[in-house]
PDB file of N, CA, C and O in Angstrom:
ATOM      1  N   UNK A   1      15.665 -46.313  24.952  1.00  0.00           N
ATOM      2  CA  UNK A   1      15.438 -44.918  24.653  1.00  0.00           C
ATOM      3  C   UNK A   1      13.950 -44.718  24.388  1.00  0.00           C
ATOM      4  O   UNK A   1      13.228 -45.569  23.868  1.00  0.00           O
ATOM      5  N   UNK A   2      13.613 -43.673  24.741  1.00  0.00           N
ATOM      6  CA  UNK A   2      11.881 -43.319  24.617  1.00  0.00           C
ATOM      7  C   UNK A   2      11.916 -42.587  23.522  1.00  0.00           C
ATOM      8  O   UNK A   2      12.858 -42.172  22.846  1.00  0.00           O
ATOM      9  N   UNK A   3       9.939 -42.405  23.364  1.00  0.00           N
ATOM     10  CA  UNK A   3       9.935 -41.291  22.385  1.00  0.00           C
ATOM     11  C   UNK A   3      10.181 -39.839  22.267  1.00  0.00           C
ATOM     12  O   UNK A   3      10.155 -39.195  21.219  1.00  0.00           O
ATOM     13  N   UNK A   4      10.392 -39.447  23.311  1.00  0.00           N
ATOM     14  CA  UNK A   4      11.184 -38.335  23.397  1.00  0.00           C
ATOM     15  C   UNK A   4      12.200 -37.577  23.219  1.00  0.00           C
ATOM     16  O   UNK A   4      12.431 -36.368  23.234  1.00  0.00           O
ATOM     17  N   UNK A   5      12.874 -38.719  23.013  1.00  0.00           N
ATOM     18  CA  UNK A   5      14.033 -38.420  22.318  1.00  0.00           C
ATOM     19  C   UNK A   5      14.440 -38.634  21.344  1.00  0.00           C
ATOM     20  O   UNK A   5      15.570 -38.250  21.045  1.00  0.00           O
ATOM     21  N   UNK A   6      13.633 -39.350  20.465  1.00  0.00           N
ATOM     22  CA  UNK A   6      13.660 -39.535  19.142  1.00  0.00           C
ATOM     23  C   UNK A   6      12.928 -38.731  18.592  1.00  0.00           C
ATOM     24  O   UNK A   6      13.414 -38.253  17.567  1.00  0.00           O
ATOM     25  N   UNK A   7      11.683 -38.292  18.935  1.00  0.00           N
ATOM     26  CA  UNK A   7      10.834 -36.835  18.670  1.00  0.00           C
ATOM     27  C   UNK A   7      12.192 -36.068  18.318  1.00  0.00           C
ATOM     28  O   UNK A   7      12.491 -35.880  17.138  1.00  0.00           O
ATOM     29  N   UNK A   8      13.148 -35.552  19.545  1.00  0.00           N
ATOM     30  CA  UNK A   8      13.854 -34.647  19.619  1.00  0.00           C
ATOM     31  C   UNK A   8      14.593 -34.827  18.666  1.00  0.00           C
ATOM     32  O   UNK A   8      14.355 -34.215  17.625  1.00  0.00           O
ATOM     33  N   UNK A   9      15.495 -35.553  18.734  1.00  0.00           N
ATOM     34  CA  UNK A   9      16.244 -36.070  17.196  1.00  0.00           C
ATOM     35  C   UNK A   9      15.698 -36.262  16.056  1.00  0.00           C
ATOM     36  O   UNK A   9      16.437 -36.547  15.114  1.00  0.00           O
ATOM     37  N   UNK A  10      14.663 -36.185  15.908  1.00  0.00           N
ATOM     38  CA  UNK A  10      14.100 -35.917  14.438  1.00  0.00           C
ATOM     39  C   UNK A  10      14.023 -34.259  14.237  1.00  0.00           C
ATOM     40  O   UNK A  10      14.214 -33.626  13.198  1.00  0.00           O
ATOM     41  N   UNK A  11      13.740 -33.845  15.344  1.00  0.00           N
ATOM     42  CA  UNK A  11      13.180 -32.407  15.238  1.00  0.00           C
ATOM     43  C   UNK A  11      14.662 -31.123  15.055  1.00  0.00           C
ATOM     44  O   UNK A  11      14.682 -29.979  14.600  1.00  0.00           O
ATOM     45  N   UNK A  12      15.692 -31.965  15.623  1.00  0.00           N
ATOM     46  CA  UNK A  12      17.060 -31.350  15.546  1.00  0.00           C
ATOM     47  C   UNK A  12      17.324 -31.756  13.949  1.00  0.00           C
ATOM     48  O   UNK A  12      17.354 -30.843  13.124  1.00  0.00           O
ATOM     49  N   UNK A  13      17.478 -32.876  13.603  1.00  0.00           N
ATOM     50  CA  UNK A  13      17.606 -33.384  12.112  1.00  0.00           C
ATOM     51  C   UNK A  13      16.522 -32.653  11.122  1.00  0.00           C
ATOM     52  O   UNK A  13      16.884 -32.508   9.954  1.00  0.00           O
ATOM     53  N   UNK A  14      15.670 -32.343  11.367  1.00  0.00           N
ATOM     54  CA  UNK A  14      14.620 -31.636  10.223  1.00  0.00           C
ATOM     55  C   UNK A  14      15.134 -30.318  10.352  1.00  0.00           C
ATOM     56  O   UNK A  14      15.469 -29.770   9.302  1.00  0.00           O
ATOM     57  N   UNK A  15      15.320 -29.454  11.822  1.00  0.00           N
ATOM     58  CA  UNK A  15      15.419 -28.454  11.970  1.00  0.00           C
ATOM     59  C   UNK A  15      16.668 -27.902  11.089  1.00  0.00           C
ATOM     60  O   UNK A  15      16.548 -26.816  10.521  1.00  0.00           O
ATOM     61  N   UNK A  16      18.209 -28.868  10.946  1.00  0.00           N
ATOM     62  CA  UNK A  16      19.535 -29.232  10.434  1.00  0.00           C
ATOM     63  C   UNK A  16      19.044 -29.043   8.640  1.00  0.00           C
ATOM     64  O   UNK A  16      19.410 -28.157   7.868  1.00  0.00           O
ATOM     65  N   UNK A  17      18.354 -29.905   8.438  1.00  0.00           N
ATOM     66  CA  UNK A  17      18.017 -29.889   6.605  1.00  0.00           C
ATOM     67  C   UNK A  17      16.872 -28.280   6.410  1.00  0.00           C
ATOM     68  O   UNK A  17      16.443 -28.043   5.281  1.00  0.00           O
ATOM     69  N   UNK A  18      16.648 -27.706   7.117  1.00  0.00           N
ATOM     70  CA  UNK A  18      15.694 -26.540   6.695  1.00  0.00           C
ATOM     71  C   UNK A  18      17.177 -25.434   6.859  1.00  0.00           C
ATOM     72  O   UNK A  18      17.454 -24.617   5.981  1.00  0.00           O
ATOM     73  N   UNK A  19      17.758 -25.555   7.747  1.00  0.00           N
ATOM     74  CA  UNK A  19      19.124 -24.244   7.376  1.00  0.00           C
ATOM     75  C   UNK A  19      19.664 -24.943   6.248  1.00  0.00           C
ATOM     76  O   UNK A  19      20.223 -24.181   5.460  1.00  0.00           O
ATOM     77  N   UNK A  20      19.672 -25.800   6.016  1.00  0.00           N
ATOM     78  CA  UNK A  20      21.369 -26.562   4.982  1.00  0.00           C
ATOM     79  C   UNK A  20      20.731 -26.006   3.780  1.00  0.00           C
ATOM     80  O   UNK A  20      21.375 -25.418   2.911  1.00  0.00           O
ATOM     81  N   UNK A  21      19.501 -26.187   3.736  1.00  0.00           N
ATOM     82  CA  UNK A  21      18.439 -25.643   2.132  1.00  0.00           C
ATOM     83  C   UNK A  21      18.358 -24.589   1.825  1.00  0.00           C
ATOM     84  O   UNK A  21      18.082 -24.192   0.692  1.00  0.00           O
ATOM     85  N   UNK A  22      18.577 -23.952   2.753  1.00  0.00           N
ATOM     86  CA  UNK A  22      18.226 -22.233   2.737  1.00  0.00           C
ATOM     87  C   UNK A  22      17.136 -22.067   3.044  1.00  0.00           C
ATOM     88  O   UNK A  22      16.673 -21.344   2.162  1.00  0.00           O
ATOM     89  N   UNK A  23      16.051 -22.368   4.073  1.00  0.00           N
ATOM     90  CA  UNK A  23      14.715 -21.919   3.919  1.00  0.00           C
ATOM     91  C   UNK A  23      14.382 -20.748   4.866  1.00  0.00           C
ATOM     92  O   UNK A  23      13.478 -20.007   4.482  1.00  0.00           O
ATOM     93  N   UNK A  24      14.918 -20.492   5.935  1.00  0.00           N
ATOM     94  CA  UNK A  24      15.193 -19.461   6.104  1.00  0.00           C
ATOM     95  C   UNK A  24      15.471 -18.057   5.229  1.00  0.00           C
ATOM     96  O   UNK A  24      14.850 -16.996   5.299  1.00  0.00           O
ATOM     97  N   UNK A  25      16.189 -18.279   4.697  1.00  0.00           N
ATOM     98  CA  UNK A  25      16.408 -17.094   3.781  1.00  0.00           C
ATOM     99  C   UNK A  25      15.333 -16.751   2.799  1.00  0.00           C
ATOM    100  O   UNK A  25      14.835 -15.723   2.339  1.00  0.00           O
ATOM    101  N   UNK A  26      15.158 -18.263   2.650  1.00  0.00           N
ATOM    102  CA  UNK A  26      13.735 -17.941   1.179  1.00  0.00           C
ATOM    103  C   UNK A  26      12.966 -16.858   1.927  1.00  0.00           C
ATOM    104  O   UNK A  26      12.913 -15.706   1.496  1.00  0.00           O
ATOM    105  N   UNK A  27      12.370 -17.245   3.054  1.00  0.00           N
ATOM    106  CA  UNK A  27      11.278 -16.832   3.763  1.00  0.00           C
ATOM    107  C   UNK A  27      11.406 -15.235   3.959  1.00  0.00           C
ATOM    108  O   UNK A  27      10.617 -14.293   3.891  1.00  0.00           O
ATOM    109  N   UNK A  28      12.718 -15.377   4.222  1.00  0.00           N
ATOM    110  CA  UNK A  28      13.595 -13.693   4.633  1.00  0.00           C
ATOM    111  C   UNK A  28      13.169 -12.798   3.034  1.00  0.00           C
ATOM    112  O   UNK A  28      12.552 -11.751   2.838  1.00  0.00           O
ATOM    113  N   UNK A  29      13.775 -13.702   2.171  1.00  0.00           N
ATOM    114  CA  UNK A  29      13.640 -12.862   0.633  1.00  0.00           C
ATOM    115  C   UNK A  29      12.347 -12.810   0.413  1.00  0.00           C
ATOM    116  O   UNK A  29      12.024 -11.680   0.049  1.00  0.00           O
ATOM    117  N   UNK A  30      11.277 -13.704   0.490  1.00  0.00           N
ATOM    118  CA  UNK A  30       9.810 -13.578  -0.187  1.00  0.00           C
ATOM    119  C   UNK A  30       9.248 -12.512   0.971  1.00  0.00           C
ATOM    120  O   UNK A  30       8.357 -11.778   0.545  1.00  0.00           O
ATOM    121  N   UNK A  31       9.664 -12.287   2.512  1.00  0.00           N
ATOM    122  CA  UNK A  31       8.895 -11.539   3.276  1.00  0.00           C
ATOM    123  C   UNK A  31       9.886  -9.724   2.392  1.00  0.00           C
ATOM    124  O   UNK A  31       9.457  -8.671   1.921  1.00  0.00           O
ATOM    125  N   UNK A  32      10.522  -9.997   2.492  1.00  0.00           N
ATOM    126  CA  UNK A  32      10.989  -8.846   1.436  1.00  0.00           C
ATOM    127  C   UNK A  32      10.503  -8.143   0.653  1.00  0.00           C
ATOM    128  O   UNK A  32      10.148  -6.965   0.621  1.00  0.00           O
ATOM    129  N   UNK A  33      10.509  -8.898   0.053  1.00  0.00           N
ATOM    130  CA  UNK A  33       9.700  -8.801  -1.491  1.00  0.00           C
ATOM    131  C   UNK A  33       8.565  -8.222  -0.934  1.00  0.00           C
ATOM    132  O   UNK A  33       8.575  -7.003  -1.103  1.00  0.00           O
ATOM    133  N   UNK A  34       7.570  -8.639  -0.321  1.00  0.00           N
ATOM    134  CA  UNK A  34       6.515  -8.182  -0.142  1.00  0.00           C
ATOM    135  C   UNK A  34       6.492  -7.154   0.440  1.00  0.00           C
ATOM    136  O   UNK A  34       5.658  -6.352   0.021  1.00  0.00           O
ATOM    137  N   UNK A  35       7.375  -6.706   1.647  1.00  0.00           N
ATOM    138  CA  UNK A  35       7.352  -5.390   2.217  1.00  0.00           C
ATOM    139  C   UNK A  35       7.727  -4.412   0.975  1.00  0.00           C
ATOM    140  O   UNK A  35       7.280  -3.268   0.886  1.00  0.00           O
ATOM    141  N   UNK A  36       8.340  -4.828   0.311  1.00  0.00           N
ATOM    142  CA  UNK A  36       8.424  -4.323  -1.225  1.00  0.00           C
ATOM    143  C   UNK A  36       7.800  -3.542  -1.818  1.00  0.00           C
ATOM    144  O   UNK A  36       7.976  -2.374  -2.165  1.00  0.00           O
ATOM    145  N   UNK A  37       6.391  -4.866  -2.014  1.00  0.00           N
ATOM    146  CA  UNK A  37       5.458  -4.438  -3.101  1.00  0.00           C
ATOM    147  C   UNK A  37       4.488  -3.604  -2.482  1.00  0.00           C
ATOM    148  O   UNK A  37       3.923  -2.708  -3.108  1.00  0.00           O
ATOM    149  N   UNK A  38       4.218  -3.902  -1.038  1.00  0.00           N
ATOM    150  CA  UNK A  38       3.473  -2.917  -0.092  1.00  0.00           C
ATOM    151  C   UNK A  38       3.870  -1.952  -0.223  1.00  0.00           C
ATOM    152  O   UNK A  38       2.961  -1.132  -0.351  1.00  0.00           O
ATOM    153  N   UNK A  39       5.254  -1.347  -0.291  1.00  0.00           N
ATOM    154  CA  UNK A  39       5.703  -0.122  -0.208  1.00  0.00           C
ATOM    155  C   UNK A  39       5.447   0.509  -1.266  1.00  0.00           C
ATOM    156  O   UNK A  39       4.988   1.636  -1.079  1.00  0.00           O
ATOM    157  N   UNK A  40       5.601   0.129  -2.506  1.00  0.00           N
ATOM    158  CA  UNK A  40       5.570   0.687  -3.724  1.00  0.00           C
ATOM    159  C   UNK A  40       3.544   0.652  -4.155  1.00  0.00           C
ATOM    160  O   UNK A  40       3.055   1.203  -5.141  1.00  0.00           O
ATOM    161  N   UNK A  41       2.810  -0.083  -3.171  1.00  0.00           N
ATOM    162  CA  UNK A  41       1.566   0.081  -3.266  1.00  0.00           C
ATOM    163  C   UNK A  41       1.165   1.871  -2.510  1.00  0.00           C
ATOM    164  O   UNK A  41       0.421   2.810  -2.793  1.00  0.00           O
ATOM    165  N   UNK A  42       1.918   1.624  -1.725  1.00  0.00           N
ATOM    166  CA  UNK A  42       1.219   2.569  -0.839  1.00  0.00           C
ATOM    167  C   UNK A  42       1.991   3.829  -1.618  1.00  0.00           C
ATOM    168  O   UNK A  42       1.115   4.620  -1.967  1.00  0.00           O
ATOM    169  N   UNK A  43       2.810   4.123  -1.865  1.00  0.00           N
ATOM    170  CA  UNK A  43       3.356   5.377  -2.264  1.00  0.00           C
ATOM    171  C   UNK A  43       2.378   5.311  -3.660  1.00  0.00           C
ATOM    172  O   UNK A  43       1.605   6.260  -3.795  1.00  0.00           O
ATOM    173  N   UNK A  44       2.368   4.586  -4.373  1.00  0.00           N
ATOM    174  CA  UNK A  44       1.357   4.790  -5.865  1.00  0.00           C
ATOM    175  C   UNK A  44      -0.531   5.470  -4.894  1.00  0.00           C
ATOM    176  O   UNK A  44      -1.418   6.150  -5.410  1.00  0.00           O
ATOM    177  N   UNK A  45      -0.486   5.079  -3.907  1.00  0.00           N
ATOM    178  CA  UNK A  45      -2.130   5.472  -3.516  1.00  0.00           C
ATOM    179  C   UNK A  45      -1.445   6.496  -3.059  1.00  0.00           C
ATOM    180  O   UNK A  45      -2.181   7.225  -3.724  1.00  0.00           O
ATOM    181  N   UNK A  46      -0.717   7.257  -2.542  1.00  0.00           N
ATOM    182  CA  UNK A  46       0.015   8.511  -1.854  1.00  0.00           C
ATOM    183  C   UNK A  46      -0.097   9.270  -3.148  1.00  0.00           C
ATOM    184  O   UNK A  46      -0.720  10.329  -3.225  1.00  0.00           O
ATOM    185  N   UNK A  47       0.490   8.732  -4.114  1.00  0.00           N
ATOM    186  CA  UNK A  47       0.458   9.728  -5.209  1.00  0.00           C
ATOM    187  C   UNK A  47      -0.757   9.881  -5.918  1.00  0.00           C
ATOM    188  O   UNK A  47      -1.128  10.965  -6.369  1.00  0.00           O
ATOM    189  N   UNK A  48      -1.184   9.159  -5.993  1.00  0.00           N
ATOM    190  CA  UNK A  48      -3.010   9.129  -6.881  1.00  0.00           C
ATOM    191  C   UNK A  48      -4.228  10.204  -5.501  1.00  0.00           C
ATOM    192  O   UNK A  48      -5.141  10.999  -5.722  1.00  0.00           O
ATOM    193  N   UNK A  49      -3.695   9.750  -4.322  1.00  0.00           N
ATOM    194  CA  UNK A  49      -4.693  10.947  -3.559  1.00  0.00           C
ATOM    195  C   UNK A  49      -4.160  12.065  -3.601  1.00  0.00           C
ATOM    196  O   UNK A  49      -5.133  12.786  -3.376  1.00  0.00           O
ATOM    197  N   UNK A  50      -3.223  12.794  -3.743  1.00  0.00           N
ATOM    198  CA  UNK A  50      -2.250  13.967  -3.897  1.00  0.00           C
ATOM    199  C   UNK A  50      -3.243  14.377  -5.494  1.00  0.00           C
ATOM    200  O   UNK A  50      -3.858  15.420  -5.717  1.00  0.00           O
ATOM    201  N   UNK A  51      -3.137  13.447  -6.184  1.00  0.00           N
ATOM    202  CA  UNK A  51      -3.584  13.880  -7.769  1.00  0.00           C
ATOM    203  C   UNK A  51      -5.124  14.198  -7.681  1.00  0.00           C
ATOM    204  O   UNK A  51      -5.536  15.210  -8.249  1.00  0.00           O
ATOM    205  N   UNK A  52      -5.970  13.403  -7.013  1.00  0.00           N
ATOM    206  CA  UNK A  52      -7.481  13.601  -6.743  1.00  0.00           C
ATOM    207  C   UNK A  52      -7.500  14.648  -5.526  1.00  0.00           C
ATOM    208  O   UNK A  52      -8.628  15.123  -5.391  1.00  0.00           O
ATOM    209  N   UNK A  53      -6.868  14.979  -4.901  1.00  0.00           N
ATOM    210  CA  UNK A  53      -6.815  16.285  -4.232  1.00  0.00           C
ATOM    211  C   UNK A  53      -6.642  17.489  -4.975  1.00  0.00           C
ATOM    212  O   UNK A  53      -7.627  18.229  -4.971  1.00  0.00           O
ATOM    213  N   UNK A  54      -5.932  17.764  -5.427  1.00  0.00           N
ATOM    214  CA  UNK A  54      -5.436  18.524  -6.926  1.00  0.00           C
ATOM    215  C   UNK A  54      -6.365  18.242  -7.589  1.00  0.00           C
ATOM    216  O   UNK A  54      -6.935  19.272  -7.231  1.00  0.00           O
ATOM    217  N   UNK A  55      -7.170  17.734  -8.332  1.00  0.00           N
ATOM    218  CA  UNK A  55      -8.200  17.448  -9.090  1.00  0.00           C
ATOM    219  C   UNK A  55      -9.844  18.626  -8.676  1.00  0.00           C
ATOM    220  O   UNK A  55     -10.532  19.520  -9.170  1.00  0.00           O
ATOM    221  N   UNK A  56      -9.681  17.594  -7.192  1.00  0.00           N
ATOM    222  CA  UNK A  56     -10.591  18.099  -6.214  1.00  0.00           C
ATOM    223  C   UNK A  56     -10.944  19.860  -6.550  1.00  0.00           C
ATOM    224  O   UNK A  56     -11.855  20.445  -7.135  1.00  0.00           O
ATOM    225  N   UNK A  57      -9.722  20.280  -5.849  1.00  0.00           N
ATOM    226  CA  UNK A  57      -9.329  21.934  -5.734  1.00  0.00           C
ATOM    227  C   UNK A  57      -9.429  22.606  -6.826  1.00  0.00           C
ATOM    228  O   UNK A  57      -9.888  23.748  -6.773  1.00  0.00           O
ATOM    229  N   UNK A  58      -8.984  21.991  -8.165  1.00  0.00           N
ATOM    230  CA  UNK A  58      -9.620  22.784  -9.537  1.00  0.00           C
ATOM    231  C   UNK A  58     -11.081  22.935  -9.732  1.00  0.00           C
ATOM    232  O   UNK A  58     -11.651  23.993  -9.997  1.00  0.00           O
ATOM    233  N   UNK A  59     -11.789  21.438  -9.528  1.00  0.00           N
ATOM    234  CA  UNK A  59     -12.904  21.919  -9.783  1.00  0.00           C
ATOM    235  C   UNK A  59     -14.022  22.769  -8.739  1.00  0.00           C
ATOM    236  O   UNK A  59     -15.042  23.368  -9.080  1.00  0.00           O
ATOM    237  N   UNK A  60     -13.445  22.593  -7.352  1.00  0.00           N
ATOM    238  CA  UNK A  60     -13.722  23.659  -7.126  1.00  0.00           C
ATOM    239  C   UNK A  60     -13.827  25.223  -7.088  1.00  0.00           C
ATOM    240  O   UNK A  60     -14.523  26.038  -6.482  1.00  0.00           O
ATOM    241  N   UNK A  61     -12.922  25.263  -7.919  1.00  0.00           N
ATOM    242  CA  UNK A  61     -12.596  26.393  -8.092  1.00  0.00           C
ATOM    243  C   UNK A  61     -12.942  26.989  -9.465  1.00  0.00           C
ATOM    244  O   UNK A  61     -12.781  28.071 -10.030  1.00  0.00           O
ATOM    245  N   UNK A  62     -13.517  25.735  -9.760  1.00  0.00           N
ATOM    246  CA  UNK A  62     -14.019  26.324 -11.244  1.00  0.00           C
ATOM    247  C   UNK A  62     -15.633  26.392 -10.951  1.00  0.00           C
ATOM    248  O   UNK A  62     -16.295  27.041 -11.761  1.00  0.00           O
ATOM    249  N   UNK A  63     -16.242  25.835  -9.971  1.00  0.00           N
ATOM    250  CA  UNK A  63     -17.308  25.785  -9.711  1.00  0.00           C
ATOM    251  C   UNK A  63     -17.675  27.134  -9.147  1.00  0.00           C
ATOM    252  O   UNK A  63     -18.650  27.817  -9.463  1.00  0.00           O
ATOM    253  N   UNK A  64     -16.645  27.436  -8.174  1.00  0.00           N
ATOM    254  CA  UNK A  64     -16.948  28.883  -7.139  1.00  0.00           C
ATOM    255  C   UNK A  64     -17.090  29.990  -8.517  1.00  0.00           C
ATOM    256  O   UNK A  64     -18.076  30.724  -8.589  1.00  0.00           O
ATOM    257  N   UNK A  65     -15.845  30.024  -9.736  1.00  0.00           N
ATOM    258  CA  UNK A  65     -15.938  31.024 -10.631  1.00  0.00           C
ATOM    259  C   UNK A  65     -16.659  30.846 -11.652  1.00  0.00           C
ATOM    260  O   UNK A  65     -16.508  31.566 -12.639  1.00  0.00           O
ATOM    261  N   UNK A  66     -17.816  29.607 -11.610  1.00  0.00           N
ATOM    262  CA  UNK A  66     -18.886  29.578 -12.565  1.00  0.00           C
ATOM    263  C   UNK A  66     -20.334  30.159 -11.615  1.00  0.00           C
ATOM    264  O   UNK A  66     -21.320  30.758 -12.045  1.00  0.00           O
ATOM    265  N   UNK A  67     -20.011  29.716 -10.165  1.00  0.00           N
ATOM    266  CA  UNK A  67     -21.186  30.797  -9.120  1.00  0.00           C
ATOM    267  C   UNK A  67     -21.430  31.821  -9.580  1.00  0.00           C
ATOM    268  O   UNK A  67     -22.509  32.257  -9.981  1.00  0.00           O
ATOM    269  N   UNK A  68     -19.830  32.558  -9.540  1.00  0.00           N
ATOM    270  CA  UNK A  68     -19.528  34.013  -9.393  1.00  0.00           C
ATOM    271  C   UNK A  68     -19.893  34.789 -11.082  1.00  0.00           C
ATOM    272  O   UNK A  68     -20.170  35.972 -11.283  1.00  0.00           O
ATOM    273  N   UNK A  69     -19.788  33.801 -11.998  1.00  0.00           N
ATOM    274  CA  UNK A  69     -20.225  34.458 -13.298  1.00  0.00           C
ATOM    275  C   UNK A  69     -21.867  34.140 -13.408  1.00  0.00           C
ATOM    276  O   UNK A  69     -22.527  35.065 -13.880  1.00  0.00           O
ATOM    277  N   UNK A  70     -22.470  33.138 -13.090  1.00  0.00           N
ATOM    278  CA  UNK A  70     -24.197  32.969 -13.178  1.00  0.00           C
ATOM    279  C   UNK A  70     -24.437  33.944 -12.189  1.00  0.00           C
ATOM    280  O   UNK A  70     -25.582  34.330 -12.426  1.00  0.00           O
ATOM    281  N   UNK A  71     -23.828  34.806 -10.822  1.00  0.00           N
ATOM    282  CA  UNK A  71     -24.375  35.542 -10.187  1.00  0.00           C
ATOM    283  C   UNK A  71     -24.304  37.093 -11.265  1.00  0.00           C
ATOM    284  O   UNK A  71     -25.302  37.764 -11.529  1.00  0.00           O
ATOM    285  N   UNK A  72     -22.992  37.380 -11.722  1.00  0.00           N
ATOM    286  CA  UNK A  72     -22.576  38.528 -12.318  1.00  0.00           C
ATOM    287  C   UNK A  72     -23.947  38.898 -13.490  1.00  0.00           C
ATOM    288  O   UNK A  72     -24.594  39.943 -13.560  1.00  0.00           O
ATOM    289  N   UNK A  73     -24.111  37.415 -14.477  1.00  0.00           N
ATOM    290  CA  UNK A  73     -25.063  37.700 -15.514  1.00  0.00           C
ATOM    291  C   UNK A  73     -26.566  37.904 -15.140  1.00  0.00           C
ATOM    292  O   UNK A  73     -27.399  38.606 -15.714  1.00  0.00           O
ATOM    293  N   UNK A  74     -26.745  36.879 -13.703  1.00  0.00           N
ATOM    294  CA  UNK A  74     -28.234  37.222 -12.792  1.00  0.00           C
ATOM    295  C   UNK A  74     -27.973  39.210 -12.551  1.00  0.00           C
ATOM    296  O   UNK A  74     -28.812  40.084 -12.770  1.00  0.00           O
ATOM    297  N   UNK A  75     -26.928  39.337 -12.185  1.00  0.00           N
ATOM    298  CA  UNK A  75     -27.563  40.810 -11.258  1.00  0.00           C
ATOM    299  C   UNK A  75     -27.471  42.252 -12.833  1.00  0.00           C
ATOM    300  O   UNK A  75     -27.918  43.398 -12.830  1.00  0.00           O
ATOM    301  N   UNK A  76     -26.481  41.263 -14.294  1.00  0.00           N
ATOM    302  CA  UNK A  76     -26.666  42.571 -15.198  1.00  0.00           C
ATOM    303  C   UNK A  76     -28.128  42.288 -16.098  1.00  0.00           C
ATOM    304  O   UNK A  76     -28.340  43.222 -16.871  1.00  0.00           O
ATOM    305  N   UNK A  77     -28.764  41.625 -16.134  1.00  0.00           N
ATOM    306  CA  UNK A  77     -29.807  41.167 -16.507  1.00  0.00           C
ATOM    307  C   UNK A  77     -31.209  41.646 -15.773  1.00  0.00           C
ATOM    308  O   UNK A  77     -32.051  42.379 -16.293  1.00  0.00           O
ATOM    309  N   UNK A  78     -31.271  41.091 -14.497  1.00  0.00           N
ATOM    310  CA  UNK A  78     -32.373  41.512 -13.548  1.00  0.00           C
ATOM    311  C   UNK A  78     -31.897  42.640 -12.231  1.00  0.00           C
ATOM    312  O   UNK A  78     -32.647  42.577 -11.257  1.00  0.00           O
ATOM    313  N   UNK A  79     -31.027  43.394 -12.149  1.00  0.00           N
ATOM    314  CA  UNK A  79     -30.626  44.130 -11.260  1.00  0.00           C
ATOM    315  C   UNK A  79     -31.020  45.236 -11.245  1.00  0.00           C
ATOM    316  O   UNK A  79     -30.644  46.014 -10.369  1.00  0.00           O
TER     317      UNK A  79
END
């Protein structure tokens, strides 16, 4: 018998003890997990740019109605 076929038969026998262990599955559960934690990453940055958008829009808007009052006191002053 050559090495080829003992290659092979080792590689069927290793391949045999990685299902019997579960390693498959580990791999299945830890890739899980992580699509997981990605998910719950990305919805927390979904919600924090939603909040700095909202953030954004107030102070603009407090900026436009602090324009609009330094213009009001410019034109009752010097008008």
């Amino acid at each position: 018998m050559d090495a080829t076929f003992w290659a092979t038969v080792a590689l069927v026998i290793f391949l045999g003890i990685m299902i019997y262990v579960k390693v498959p599955g580990m791999i299945t559960k830890s890739l899980d997990d992580r699509a997981d934690r990605i998910r719950d990453e990305l919805e927390q940055a979904r919600r924090l740019r939603e909040e700095a958008q909202e953030l954004l829009a107030e102070y603009q808007r407090k900026r436009k109605e602090a324009e609009k009052e330094a213009a009001r006191e410019f034109m009752e002053r010097y008008g």
